[in-house]
C-alpha positions in Angstrom: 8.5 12.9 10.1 9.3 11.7 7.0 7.0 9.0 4.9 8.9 5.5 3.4 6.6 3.3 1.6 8.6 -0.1 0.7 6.9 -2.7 -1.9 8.4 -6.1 -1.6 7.7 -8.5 -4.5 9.1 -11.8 -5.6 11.6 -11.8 -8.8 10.6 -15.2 -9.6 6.8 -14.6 -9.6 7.2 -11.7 -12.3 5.5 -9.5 -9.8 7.4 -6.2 -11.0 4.6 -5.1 -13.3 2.4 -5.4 -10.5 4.5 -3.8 -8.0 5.6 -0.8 -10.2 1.8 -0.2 -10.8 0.8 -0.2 -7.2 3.9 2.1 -6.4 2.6 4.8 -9.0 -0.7 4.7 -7.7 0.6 5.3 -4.3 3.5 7.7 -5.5 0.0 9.7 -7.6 -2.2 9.8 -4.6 0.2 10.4 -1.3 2.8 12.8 -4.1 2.8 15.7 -1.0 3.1 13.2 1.6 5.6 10.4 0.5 9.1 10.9 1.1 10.4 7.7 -0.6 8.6 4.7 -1.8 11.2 1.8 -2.6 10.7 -1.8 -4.5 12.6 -4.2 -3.0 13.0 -7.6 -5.2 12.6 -10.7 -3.0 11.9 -14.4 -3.8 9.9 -17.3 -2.1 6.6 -15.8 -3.3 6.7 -12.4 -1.1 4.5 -9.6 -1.6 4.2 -7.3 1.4 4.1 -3.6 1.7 5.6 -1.9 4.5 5.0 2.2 5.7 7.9 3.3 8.1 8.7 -0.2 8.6 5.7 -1.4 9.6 4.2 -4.3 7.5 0.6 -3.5 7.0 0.2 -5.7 3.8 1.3 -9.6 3.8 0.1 -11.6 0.1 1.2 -14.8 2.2 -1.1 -13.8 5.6 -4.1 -12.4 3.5 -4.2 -15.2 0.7 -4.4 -12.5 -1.4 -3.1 -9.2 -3.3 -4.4 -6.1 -2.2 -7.0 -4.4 -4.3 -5.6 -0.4 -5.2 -8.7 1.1 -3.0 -7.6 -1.1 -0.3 -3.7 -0.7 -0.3 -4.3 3.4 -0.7 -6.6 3.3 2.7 -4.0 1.3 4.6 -1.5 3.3 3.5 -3.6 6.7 4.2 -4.2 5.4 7.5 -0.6 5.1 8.4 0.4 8.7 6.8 -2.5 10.9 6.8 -5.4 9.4 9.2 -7.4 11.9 8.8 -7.2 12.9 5.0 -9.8 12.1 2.7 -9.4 9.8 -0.4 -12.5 10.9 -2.0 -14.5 7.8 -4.0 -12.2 5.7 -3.4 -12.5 6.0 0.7 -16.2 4.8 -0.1 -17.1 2.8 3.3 -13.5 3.3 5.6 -13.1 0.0 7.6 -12.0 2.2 10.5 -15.4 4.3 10.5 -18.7 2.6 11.7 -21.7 2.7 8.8 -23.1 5.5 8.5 -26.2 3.4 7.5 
């Protein structure tokens, strides 16, 4: 199976910088286990990020950008479940505390 991360980010926001950063973040940390990552201008205020066409981040259904820890866990969960991300897994969402 083959890995497609897609980052779409509004022109007219000046979210490039921001887009470009996350992508080499993602590109540094998932380098054995992305096959493309793409960045998509858009308009209308979009940010989303997309793994093998699933939308699994939304700036306009969170309120919000996604912090790097965060994006590289939902990412990770959507290529590699069961690989570790070291610090930056800290407490996993998906896990129960461990107390």
């Amino acid at each position: 199976m083959t890995n497609h991360v897609t980052i779409t980010y509004c022109t007219g926001c000046k979210w490039l910088l921001r887009s470009a950063w996350m992508a080499q973040e993602l590109l540094t940390t998932f380098e054995a286990d992305l096959d493309e990552l793409t960045l998509r201008p858009g308009s209308g205020g979009v940010f989303e990020v997309q793994v093998n066409e699933k939308l699994i981040w939304s700036r306009k259904e969170a309120g919000r950008f996604p912090d790097i820890k965060e994006l590289k866990q939902l990412v990770r969960n959507e290529i590699a479940p069961d690989r570790s991300l070291g610090h930056t897994d800290g407490h996993r969402t998906d896990q129960p505390d461990q107390g």
